[in-house]
N, C-alpha and C positions, 0 to 999 in steps of 0.2 A: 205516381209511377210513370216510368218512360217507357215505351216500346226502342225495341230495336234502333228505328231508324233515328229515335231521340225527340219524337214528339211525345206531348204527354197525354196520357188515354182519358177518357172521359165518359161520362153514362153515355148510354147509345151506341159508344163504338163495336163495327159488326169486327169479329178478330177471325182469326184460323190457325189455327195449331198446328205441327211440322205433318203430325198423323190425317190430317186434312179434316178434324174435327172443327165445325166453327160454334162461335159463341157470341152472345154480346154482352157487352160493361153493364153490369148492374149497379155496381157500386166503384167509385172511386172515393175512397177514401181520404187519401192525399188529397186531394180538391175538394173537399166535401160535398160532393155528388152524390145523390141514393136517389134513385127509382121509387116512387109511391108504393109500391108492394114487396122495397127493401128501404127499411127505415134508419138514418140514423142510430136511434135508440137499439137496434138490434144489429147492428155491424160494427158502427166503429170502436168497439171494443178489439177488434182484430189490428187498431191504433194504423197501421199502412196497407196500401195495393190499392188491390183490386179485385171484385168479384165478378166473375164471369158464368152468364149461365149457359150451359150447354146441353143439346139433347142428348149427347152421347153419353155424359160424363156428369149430370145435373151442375151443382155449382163448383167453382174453382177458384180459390185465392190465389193470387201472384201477389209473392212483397219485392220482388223488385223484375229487375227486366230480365225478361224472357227469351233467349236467340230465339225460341220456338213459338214464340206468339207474335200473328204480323197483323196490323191493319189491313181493312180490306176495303174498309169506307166507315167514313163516319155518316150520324144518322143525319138525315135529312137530304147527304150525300145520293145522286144516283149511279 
């Protein structure tokens, strides 16, 4: 999955929402991306996106791009 400005998101990526919810990529699917505490075997049945976890909202799939989800830094990013 792309975001908005047409990069493609990735585990780590911290996001924010229009409603100023933010999240981060737990899974990226399309890449084959998962977080140790989100496994292959238990997500990529959802076959695209992305899973985003949020305090506000717990977790969140996007299957394709979102005007409403923007990059705010990727990890390791300051």
């Amino acid at each position: 999955m792309k975001y908005i400005d047409g990069q493609v998101a990735h585990i780590g990526d911290v996001v924010e929402y229009s409603d100023g919810a933010t999240g981060v990529v737990v899974c990226s699917i399309d890449e084959d991306e998962y977080q140790a505490s989100f496994t292959k075997e238990n997500w990529s049945y959802l076959k695209n996106g992305i899973m985003v976890e949020t305090e506000s909202y717990g977790l969140i799939h996007s299957k394709e791009e979102d005007k409403d989800l923007k990059l705010l830094r990727r990890f390791g990013d300051s």
